[in-house]
mmJSON file of the N, C-alpha and C atoms, coordinates in Angstrom:
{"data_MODEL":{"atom_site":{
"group_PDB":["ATOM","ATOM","ATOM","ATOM","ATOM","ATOM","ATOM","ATOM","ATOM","ATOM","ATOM","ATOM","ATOM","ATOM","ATOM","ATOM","ATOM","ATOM","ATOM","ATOM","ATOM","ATOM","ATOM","ATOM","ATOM","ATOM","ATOM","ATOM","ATOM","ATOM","ATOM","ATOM","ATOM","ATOM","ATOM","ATOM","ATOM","ATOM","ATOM","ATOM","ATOM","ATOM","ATOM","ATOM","ATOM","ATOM","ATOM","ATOM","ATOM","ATOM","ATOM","ATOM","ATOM","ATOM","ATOM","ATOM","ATOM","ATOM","ATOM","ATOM","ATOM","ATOM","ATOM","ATOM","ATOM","ATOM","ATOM","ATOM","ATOM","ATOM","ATOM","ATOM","ATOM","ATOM","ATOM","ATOM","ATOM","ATOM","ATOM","ATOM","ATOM","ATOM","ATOM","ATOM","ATOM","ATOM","ATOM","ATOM","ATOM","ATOM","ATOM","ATOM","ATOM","ATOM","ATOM","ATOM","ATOM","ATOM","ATOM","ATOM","ATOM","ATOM","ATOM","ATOM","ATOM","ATOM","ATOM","ATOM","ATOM","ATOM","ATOM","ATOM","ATOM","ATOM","ATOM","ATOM","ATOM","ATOM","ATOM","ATOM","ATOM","ATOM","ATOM","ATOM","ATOM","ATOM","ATOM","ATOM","ATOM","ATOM","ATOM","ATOM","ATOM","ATOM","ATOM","ATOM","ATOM","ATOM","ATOM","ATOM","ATOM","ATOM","ATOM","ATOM","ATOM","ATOM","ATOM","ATOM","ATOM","ATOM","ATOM","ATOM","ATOM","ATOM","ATOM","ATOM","ATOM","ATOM","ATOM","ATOM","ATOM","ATOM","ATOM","ATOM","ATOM","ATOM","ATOM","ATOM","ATOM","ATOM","ATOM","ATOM","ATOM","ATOM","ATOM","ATOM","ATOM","ATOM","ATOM","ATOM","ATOM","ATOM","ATOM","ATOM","ATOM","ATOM","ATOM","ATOM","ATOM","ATOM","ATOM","ATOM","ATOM","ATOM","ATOM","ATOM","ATOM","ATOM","ATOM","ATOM","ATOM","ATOM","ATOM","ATOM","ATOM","ATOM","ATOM","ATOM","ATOM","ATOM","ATOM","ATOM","ATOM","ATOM","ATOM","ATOM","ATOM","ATOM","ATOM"],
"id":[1,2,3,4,5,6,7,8,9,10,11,12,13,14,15,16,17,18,19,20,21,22,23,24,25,26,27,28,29,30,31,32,33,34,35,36,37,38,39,40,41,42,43,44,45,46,47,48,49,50,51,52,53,54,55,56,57,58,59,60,61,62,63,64,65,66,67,68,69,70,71,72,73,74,75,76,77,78,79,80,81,82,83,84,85,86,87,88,89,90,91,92,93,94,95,96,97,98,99,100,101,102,103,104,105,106,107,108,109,110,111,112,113,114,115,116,117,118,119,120,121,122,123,124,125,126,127,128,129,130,131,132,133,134,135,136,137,138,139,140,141,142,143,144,145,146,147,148,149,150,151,152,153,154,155,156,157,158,159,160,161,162,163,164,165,166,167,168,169,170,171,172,173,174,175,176,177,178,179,180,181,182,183,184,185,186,187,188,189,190,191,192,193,194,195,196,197,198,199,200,201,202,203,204,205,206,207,208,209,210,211,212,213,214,215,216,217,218,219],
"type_symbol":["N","C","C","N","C","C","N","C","C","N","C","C","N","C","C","N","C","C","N","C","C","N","C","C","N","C","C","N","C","C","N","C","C","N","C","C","N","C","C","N","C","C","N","C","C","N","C","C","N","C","C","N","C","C","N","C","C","N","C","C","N","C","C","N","C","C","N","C","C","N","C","C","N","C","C","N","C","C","N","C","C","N","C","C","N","C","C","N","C","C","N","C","C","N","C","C","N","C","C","N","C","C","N","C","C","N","C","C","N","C","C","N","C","C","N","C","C","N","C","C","N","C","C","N","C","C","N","C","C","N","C","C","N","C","C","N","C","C","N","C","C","N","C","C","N","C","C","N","C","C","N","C","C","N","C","C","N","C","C","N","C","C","N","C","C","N","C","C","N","C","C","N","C","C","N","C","C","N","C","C","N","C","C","N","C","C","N","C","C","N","C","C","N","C","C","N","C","C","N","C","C","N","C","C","N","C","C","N","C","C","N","C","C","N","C","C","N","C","C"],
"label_atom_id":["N","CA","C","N","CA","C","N","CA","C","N","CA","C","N","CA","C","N","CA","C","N","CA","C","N","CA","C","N","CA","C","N","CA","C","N","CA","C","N","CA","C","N","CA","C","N","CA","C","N","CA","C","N","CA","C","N","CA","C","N","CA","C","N","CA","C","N","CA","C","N","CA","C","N","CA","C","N","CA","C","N","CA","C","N","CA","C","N","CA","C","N","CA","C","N","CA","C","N","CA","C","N","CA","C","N","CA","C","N","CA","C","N","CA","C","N","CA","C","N","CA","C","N","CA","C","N","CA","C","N","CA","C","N","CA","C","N","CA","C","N","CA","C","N","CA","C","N","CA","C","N","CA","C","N","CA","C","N","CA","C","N","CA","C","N","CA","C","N","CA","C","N","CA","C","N","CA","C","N","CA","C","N","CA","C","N","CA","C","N","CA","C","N","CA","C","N","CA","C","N","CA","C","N","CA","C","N","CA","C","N","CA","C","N","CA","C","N","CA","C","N","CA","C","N","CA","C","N","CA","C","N","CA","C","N","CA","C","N","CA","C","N","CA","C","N","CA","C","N","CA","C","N","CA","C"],
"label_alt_id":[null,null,null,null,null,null,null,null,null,null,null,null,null,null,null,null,null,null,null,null,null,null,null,null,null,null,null,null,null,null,null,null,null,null,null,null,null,null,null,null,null,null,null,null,null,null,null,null,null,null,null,null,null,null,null,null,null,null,null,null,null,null,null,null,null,null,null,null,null,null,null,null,null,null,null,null,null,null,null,null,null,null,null,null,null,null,null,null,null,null,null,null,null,null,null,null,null,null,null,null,null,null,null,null,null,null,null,null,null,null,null,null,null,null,null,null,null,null,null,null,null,null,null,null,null,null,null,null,null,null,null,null,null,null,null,null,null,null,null,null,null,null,null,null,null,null,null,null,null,null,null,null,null,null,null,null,null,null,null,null,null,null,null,null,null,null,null,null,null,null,null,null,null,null,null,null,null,null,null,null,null,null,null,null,null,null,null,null,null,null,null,null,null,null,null,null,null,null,null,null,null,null,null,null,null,null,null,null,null,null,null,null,null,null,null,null,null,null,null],
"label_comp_id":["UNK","UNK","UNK","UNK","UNK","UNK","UNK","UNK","UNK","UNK","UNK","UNK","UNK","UNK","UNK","UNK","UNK","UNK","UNK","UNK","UNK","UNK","UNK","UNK","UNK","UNK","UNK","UNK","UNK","UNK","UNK","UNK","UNK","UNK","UNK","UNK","UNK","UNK","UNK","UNK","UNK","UNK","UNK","UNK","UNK","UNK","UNK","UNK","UNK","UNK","UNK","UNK","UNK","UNK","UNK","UNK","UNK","UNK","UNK","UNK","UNK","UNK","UNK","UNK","UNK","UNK","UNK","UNK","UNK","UNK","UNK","UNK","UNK","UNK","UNK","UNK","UNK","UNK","UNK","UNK","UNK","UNK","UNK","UNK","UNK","UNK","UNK","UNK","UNK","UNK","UNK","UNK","UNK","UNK","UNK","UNK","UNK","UNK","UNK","UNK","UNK","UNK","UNK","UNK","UNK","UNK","UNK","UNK","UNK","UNK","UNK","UNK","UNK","UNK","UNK","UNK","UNK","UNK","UNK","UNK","UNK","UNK","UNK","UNK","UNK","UNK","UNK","UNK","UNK","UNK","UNK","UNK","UNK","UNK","UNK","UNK","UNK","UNK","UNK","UNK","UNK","UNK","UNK","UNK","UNK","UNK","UNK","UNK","UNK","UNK","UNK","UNK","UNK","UNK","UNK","UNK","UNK","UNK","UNK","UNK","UNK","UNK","UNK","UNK","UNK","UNK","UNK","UNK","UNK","UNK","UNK","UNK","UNK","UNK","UNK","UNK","UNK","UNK","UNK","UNK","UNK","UNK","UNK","UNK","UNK","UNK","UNK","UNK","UNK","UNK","UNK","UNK","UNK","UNK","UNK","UNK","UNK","UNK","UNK","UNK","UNK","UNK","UNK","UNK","UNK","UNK","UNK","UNK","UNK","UNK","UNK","UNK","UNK","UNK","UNK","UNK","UNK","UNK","UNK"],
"label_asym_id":["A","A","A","A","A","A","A","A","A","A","A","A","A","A","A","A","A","A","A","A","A","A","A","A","A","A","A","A","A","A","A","A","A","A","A","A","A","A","A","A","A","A","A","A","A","A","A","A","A","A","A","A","A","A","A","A","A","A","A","A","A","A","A","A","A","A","A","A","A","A","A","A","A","A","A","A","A","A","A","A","A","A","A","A","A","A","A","A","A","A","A","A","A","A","A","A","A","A","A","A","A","A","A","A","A","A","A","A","A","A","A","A","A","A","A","A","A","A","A","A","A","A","A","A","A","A","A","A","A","A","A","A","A","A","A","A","A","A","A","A","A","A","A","A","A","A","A","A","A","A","A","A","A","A","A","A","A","A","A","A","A","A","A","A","A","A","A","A","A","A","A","A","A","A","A","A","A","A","A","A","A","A","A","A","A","A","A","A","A","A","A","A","A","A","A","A","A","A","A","A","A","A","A","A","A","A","A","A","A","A","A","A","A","A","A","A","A","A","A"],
"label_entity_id":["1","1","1","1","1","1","1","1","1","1","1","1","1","1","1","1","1","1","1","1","1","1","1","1","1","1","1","1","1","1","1","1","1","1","1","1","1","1","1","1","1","1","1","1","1","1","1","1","1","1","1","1","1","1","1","1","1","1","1","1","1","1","1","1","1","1","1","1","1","1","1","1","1","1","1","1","1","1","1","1","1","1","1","1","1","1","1","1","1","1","1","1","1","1","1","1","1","1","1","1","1","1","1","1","1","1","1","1","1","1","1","1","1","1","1","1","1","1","1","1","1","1","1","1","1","1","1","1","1","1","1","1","1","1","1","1","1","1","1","1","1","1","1","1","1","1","1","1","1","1","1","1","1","1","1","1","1","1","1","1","1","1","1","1","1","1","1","1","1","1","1","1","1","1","1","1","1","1","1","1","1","1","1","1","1","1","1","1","1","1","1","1","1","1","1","1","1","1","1","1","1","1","1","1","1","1","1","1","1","1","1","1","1","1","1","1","1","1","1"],
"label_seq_id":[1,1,1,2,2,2,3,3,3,4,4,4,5,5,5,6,6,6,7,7,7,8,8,8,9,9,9,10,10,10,11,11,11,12,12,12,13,13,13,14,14,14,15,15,15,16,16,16,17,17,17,18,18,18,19,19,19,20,20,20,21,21,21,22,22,22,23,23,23,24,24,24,25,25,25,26,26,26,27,27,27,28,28,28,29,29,29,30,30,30,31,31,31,32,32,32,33,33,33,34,34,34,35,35,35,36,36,36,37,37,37,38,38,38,39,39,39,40,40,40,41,41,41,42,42,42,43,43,43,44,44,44,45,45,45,46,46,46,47,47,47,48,48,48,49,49,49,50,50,50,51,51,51,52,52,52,53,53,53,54,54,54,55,55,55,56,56,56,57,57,57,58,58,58,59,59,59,60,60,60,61,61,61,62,62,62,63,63,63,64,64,64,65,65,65,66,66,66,67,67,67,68,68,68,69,69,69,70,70,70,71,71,71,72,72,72,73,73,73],
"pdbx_PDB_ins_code":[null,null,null,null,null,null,null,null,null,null,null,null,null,null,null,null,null,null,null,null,null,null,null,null,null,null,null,null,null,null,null,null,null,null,null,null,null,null,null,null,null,null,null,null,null,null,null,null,null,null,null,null,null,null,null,null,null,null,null,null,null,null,null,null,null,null,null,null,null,null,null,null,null,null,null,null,null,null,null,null,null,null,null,null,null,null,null,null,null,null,null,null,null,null,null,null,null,null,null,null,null,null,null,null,null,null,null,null,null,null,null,null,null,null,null,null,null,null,null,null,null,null,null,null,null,null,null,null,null,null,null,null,null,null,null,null,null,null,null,null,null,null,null,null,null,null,null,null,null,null,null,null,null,null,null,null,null,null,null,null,null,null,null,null,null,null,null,null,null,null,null,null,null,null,null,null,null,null,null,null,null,null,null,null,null,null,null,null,null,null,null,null,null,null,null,null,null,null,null,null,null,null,null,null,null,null,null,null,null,null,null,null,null,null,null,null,null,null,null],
"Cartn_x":[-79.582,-78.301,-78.413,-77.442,-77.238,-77.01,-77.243,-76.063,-74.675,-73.734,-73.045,-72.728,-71.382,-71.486,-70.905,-69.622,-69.413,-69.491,-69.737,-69.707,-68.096,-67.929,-66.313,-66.498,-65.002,-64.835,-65.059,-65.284,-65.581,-66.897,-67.997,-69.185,-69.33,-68.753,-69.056,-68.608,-67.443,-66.862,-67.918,-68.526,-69.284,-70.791,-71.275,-72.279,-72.278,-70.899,-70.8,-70.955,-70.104,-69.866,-70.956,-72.562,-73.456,-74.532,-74.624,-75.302,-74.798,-73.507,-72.963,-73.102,-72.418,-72.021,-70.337,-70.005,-68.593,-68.767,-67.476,-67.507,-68.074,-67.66,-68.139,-69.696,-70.302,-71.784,-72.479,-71.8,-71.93,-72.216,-71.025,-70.801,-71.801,-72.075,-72.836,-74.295,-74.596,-76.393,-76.57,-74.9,-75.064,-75.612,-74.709,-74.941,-76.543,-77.043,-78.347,-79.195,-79.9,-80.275,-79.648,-78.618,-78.223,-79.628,-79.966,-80.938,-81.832,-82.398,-83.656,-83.437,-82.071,-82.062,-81.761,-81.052,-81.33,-82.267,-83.266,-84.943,-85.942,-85.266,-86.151,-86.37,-87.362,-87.747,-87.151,-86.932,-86.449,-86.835,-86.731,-86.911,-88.212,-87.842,-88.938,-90.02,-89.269,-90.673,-91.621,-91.106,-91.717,-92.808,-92.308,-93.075,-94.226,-94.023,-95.083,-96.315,-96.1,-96.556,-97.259,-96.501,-97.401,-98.7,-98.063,-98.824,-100.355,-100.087,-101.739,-101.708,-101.368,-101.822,-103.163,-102.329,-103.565,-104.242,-104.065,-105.02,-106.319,-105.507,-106.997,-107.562,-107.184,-107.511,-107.783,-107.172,-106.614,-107.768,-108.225,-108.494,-110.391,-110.581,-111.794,-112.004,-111.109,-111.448,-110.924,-110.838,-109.927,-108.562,-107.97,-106.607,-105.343,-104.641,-103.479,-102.071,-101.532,-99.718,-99.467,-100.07,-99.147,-99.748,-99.118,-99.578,-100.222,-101.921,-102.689,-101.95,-101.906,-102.179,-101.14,-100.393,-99.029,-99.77,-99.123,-99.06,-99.351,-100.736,-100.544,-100.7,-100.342,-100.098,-101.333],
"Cartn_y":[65.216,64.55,63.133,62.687,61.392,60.232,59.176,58.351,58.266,57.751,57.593,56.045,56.456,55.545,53.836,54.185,53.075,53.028,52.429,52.115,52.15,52.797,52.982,51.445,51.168,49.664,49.416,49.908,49.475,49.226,49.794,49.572,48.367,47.815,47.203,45.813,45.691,44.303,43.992,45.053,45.174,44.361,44.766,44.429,43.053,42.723,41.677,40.49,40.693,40.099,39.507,40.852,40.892,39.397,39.441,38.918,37.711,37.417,36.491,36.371,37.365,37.366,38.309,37.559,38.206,39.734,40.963,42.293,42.33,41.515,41.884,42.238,41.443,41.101,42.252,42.688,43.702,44.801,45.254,46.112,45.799,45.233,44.653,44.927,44.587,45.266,46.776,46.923,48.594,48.828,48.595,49.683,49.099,47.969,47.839,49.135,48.449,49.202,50.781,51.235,52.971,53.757,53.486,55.107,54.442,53.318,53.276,53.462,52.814,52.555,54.005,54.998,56.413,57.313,56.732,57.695,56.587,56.046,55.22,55.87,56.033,56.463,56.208,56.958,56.943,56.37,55.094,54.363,55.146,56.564,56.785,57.61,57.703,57.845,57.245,56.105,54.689,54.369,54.139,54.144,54.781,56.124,57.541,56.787,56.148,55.799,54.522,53.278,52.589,53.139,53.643,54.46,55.138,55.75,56.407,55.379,54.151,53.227,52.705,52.368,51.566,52.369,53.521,54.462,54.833,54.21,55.192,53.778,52.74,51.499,50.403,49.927,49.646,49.043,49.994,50.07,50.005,50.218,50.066,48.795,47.972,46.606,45.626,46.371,45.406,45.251,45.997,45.315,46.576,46.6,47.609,47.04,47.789,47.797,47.214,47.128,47.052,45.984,44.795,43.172,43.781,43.72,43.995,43.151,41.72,40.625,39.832,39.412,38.584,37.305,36.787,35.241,33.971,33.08,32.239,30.722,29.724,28.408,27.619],
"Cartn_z":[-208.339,-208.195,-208.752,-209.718,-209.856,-209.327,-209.336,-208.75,-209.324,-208.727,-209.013,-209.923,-211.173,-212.021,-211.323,-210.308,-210.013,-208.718,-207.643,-205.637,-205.62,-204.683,-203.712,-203.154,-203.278,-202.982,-201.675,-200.696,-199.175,-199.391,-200.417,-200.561,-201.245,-202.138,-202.841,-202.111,-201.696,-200.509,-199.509,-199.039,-198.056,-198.819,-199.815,-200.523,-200.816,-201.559,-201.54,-200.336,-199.631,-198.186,-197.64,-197.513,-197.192,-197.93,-199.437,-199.666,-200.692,-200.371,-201.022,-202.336,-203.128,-204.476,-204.632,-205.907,-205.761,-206.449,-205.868,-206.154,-207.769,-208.765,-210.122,-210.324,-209.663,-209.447,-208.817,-207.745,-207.436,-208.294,-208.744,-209.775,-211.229,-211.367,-212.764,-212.19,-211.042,-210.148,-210.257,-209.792,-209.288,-210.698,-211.762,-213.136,-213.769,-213.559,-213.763,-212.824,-211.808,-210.919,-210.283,-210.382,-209.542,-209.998,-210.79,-211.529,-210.387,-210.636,-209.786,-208.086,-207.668,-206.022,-205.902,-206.492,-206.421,-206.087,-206.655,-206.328,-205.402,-204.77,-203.736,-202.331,-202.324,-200.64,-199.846,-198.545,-197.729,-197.064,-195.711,-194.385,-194.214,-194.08,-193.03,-194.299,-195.45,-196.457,-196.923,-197.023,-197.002,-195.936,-194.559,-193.906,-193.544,-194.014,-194.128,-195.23,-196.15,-196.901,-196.976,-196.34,-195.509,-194.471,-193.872,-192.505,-193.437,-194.606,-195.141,-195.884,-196.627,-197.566,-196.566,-194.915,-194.088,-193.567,-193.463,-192.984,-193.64,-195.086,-196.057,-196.621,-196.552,-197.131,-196.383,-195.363,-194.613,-193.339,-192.44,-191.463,-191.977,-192.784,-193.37,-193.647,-193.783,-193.926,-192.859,-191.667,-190.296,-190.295,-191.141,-190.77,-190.946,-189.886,-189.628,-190.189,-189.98,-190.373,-188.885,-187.804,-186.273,-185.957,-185.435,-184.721,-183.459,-183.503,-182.065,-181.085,-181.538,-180.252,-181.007,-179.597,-180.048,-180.664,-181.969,-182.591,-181.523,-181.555,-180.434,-181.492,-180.6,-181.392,-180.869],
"occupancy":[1.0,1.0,1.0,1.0,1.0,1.0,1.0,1.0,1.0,1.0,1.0,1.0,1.0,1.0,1.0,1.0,1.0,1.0,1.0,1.0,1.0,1.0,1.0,1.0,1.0,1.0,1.0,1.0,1.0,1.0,1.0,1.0,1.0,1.0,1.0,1.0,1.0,1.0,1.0,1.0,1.0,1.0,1.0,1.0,1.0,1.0,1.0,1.0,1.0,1.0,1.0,1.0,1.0,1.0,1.0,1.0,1.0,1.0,1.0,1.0,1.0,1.0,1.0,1.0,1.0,1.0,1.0,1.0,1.0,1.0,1.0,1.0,1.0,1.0,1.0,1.0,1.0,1.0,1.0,1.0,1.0,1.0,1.0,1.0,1.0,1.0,1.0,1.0,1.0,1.0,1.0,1.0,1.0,1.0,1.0,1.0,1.0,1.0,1.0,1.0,1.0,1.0,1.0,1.0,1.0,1.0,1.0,1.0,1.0,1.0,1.0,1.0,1.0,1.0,1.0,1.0,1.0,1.0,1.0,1.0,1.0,1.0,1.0,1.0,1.0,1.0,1.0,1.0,1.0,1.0,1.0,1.0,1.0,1.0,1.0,1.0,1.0,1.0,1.0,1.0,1.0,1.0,1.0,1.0,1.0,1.0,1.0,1.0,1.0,1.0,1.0,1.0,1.0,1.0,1.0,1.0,1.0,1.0,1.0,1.0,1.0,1.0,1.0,1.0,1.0,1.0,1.0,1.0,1.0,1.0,1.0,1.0,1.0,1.0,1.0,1.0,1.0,1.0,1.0,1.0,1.0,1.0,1.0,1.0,1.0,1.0,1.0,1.0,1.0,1.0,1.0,1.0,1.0,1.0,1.0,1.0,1.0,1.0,1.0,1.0,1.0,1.0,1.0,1.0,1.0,1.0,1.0,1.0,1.0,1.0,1.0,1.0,1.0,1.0,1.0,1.0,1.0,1.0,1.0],
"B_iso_or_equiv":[0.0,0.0,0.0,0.0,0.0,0.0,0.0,0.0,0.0,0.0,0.0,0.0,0.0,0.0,0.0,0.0,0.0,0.0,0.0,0.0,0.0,0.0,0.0,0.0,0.0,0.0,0.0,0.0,0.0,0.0,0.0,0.0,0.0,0.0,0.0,0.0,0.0,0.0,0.0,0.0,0.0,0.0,0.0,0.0,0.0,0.0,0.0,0.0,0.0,0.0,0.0,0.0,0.0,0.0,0.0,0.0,0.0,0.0,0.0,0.0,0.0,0.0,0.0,0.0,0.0,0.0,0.0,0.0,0.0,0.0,0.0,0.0,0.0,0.0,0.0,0.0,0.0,0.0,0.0,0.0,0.0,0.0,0.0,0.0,0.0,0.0,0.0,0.0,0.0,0.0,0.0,0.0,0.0,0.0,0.0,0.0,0.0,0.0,0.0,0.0,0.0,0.0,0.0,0.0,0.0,0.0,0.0,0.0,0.0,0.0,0.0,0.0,0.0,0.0,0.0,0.0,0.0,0.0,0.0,0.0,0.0,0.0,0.0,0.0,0.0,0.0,0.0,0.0,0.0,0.0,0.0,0.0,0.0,0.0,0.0,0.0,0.0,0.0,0.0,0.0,0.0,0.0,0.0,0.0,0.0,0.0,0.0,0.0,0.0,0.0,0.0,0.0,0.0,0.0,0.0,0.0,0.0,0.0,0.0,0.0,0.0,0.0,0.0,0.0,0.0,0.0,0.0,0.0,0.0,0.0,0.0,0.0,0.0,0.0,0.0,0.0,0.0,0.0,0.0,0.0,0.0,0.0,0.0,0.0,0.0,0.0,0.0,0.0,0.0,0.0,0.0,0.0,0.0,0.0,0.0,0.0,0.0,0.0,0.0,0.0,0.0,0.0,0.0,0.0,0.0,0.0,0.0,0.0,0.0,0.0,0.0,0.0,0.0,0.0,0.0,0.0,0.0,0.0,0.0],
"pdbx_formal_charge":[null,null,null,null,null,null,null,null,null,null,null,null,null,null,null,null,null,null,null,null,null,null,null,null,null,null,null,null,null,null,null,null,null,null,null,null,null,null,null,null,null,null,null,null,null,null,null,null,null,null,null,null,null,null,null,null,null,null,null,null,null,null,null,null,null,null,null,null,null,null,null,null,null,null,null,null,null,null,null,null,null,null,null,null,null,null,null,null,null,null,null,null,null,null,null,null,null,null,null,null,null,null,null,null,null,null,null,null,null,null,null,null,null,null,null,null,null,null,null,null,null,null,null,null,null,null,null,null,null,null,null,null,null,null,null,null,null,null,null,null,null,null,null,null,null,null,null,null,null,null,null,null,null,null,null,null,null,null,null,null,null,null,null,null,null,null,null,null,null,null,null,null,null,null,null,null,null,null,null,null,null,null,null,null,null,null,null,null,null,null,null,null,null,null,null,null,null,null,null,null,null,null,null,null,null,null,null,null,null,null,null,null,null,null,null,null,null,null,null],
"auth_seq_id":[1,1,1,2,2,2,3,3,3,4,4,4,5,5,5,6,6,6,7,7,7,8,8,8,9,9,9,10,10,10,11,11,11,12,12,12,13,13,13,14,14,14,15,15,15,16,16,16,17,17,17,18,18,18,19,19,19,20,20,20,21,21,21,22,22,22,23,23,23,24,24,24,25,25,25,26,26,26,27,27,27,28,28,28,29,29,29,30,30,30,31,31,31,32,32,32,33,33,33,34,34,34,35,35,35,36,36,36,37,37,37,38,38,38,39,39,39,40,40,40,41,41,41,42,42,42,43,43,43,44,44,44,45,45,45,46,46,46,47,47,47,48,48,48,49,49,49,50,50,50,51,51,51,52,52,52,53,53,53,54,54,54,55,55,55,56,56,56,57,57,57,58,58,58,59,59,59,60,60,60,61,61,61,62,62,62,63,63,63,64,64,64,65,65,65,66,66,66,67,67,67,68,68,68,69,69,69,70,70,70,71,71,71,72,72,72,73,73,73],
"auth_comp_id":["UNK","UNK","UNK","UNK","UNK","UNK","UNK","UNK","UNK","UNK","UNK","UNK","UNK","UNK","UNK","UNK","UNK","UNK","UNK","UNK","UNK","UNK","UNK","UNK","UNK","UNK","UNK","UNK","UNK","UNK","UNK","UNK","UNK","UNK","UNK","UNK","UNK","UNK","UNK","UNK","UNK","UNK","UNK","UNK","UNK","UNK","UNK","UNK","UNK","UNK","UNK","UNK","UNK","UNK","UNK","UNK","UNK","UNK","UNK","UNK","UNK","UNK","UNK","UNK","UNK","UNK","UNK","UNK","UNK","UNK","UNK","UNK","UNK","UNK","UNK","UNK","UNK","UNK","UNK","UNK","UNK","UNK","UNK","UNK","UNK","UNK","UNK","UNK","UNK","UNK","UNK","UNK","UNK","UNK","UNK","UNK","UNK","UNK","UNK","UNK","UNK","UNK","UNK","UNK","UNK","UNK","UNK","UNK","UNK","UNK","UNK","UNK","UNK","UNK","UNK","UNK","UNK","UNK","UNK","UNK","UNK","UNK","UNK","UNK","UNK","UNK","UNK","UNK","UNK","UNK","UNK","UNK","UNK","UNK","UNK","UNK","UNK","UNK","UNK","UNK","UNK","UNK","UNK","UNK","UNK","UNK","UNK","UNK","UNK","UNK","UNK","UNK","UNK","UNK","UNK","UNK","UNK","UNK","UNK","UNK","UNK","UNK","UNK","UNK","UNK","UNK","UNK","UNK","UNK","UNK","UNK","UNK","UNK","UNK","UNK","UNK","UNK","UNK","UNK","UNK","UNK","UNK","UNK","UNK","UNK","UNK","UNK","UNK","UNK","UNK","UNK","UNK","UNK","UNK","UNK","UNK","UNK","UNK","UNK","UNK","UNK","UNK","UNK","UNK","UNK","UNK","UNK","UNK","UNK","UNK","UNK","UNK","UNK","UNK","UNK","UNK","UNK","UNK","UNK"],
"auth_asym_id":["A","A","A","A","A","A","A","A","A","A","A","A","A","A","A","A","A","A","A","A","A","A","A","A","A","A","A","A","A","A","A","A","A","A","A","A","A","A","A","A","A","A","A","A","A","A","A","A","A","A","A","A","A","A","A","A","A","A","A","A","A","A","A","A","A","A","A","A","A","A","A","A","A","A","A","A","A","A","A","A","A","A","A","A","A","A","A","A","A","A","A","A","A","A","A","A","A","A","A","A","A","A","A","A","A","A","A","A","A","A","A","A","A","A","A","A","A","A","A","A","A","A","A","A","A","A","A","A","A","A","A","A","A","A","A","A","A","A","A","A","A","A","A","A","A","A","A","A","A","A","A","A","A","A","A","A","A","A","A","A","A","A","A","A","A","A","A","A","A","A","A","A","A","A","A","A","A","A","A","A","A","A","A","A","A","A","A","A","A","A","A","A","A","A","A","A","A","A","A","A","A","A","A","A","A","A","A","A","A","A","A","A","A","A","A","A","A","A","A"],
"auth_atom_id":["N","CA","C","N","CA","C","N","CA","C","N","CA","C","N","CA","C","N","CA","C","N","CA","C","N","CA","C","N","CA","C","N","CA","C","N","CA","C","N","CA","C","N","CA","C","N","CA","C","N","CA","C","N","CA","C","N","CA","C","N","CA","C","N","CA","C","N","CA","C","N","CA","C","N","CA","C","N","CA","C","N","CA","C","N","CA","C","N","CA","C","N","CA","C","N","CA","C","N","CA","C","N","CA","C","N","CA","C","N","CA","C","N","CA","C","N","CA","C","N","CA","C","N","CA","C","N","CA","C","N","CA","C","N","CA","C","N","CA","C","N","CA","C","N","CA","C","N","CA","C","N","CA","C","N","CA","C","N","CA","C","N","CA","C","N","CA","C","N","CA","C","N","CA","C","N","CA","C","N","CA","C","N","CA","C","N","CA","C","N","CA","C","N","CA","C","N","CA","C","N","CA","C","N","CA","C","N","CA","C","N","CA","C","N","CA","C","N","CA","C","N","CA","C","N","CA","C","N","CA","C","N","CA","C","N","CA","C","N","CA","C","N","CA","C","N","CA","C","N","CA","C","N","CA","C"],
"pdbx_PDB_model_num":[1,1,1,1,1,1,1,1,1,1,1,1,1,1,1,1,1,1,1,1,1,1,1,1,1,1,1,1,1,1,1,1,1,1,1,1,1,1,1,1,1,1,1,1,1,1,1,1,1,1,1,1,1,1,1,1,1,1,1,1,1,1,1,1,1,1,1,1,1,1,1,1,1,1,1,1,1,1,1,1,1,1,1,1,1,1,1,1,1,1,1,1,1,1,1,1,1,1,1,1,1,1,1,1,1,1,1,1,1,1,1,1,1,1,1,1,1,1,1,1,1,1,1,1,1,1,1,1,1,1,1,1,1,1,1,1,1,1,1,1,1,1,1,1,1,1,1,1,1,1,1,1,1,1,1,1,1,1,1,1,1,1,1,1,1,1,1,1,1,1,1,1,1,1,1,1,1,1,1,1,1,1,1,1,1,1,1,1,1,1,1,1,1,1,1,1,1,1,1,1,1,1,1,1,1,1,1,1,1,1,1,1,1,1,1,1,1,1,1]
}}}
C-alpha cells in the first residue's frame, strides 16, 4: 500500500497546529517525506528493536534501555 499523495485537511491543521508551521509546509514535508514515513516501524516495532539492539549489544557492555536507579543531584 502506498501512501497517500496528499493528508486530509484535519491532518494537516492538526500537523500544523502541532508543530508550528503553516498548512503549506505541511503539505510540501508530506510530499518530501510520505514514501519514507510510510514504511516506518511501528511504536511497538521499534521498540522490539530497541529491546534486541540492547539485548545483543547492549548489556555486554553495562548498559540497558530501562533507568535502574532514579537520577540523583
Amino acid at each position: 500500500m502506498a501512501a497517500p499523495d496528499i493528508l486530509p485537511p484535519s491532518i494537516t491543521n492538526f500537523l500544523s497546529d502541532v508543530v508550528t508551521i503553516s498548512p503549506e509546509s505541511v503539505d510540501a514535508l508530506w510530499d518530501i517525506t510520505k514514501d519514507l514515513a510510510w514504511v516506518l516501524p511501528t511504536v511497538d516495532e521499534a521498540r522490539a528493536d530497541e529491546e534486541t539492539a540492547f539485548r545483543l549489544y547492549g548489556h555486554q557492555r553495562g548498559i540497558t534501555s530501562h533507568t535502574l536507579y532514579p537520577p540523583t543531584k
